[in-house]
N, C-alpha and C positions, 0 to 999 in steps of 0.2 A: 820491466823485468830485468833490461841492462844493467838499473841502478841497485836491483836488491842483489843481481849477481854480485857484481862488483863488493858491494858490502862485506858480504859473507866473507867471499875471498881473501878482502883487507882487512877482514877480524880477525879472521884465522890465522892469518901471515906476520899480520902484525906482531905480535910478541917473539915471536921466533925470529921477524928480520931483525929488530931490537936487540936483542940478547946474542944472536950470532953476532950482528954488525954495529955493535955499539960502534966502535972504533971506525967505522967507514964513514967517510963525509959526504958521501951522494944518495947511499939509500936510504938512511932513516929520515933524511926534510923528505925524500920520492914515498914515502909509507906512510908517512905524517901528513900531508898535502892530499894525496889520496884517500885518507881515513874523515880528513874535513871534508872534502868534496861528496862524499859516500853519505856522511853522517849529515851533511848540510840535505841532501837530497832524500835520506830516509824522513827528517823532517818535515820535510814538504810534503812526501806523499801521505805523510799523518795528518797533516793538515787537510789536505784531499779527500783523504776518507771520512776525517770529520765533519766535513761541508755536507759529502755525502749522504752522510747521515742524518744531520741535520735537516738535507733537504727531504728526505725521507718520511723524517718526523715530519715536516711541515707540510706533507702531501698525506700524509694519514691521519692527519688531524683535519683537515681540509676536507677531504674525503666525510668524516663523521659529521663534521657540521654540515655537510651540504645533504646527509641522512637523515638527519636531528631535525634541519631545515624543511625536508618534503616528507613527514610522516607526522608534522607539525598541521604543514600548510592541507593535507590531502584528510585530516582530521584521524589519524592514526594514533593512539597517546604508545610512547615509546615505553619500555619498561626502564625506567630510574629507579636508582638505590633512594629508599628511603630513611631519614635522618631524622633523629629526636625519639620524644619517647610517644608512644600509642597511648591512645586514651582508654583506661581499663574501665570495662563496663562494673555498676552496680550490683551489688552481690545481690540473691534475690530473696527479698523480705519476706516471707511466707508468715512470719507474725505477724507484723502489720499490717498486713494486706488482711489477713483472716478477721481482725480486729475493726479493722475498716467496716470489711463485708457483714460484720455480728453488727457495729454501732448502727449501720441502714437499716439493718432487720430490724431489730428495737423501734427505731422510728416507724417502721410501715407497718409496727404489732404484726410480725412472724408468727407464727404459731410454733409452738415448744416442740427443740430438737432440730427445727427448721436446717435442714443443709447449709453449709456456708458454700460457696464459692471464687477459690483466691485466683483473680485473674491476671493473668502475666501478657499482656499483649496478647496474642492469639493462644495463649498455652490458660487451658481452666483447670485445676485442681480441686475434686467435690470435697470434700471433709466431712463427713456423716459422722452418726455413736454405731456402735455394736447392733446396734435393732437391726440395720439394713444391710439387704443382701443383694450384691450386683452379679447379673449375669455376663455371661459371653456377648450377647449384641449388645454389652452397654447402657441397657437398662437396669436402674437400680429400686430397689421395691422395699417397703416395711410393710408389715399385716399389722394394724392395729387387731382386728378379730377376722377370722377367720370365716365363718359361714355356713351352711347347710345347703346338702343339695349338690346337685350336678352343673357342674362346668357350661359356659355358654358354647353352641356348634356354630357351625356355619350355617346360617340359612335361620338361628333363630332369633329374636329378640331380644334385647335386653332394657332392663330403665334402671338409672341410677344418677343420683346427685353426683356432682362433683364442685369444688373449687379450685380455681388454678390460680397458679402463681410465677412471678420473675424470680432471677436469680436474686435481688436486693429481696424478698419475700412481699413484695408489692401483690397485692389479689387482683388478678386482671378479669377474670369471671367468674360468675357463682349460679349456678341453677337455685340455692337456695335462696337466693333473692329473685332472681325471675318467678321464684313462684312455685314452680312445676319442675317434674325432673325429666332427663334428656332420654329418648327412647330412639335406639337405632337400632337397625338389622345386621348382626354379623356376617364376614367374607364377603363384603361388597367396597373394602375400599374406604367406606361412608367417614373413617376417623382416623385421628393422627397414626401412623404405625406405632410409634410409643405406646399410646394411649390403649390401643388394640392389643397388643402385644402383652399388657399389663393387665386389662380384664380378661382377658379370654383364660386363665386360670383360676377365677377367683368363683367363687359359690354367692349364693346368694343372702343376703343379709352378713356379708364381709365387708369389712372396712380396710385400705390399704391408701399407704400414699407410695406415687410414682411419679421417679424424676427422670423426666426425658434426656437425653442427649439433643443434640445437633442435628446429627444425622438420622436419628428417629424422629423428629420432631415436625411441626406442622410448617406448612408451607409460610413465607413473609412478604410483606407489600400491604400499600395502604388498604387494602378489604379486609384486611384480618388486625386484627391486634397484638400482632408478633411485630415488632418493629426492624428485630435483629437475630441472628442464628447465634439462642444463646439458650441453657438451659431453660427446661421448664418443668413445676412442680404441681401435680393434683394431688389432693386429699377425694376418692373416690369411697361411692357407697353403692354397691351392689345390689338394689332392690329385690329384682323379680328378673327370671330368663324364661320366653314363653315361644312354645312351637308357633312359627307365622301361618296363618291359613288361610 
């Protein structure tokens, strides 16, 4: 603080003891000697602060690697800027993919009209014609003919063929091959919710096809023939609905 007083003083003085006392032989080497001495020492303390500084820097950087260091070593991953360019994902093919899903059906002889199914990893998109009509739960329906006659209840019987099918239009059952057609009792559970949900408005001698969802759909594991929770497709034939007695 001595040497910044000092400073000021002999900068301020200076020009003024100059200009009064050019002509004097003792003060201006006394003003000049003290301007060296002032300035040699303002020097230095700039060097001083510099170091300072310096060492400042060097403890704050110090400080971060030994951060960097224990959020490394304690399995912590620190948040780093990340550099380069990001890998852009594939735009999504919903041609191809539809294209795909038609050339299988072909192979497994679909039956005409057959649904396609464009799947995107976990995301399925149905793609039906104008025939069919989706409800609210997600079940999607076409009437080939309609039927006569009264609705099936709870409590009554019904018998009707059906065949089902995968998303690729693969037939995974047929009562028409077993022989004989399938006779359950309504409101007990006994069938897919889809599958229930889809006769229980239809009449008798109707034909409709109905395509399951997921979440409608029947239980999977090796007892059944669902390998995977993935659409599924009947073509149903509503025979006969008869009081159980």
């Amino acid at each position: 603080m001595l040497l910044s007083s000092s400073f000021l003083v002999s900068h301020i003085s200076f020009p003024y003891t100059l200009s009064a006392c050019c002509h004097t032989a003792q003060s201006f080497p006394i003003q000049k000697s003290t301007f060296r001495c002032c300035l040699g020492a303002t020097f230095q303390d700039k060097r001083v602060k510099e170091q300072k500084v310096n060492i400042l820097h060097y403890e704050d950087n110090m400080k971060r690697r030994s951060l960097l260091f224990f959020l490394i070593t304690s399995g912590i991953s620190p948040a780093l800027p990340a550099f380069g360019k990001t890998k852009s994902k594939n735009p999504y093919d919903e041609r191809r993919l539809l294209e795909q899903n038609k050339r299988i059906q072909r192979e497994n002889n679909a039956p005409e009209e057959f649904p396609s199914f464009v799947r995107e990893g976990f995301t399925v998109k149905v793609v039906t014609s104008d025939n069919y009509v989706k409800r609210d739960s997600g079940l999607i329906l076409w009437d080939f003919a309609v039927g006569e006659g009264d609705c099936p209840k709870d409590g009554q019987q019904v018998t009707f063929h059906y065949v089902g099918y995968n998303e690729s239009g693969r037939r995974i059952d047929s009562t028409y091959l077993q022989g004989s057609p399938a006779k359950i009792r309504m409101g007990t559970k006994a069938l897919v919710p889809g599958f229930e949900e889809g006769i229980r408005d239809m009449r008798p001698g109707g034909k409709r096809r109905i395509i399951i969802p997921p979440e409608l759909g029947p239980p999977v594991g090796p007892s059944t023939f669902f390998s995977s929770k993935q659409f599924e497709v009947f073509d149903v034939e509503l025979l006969d609905v008869q009081d159980c007695k």
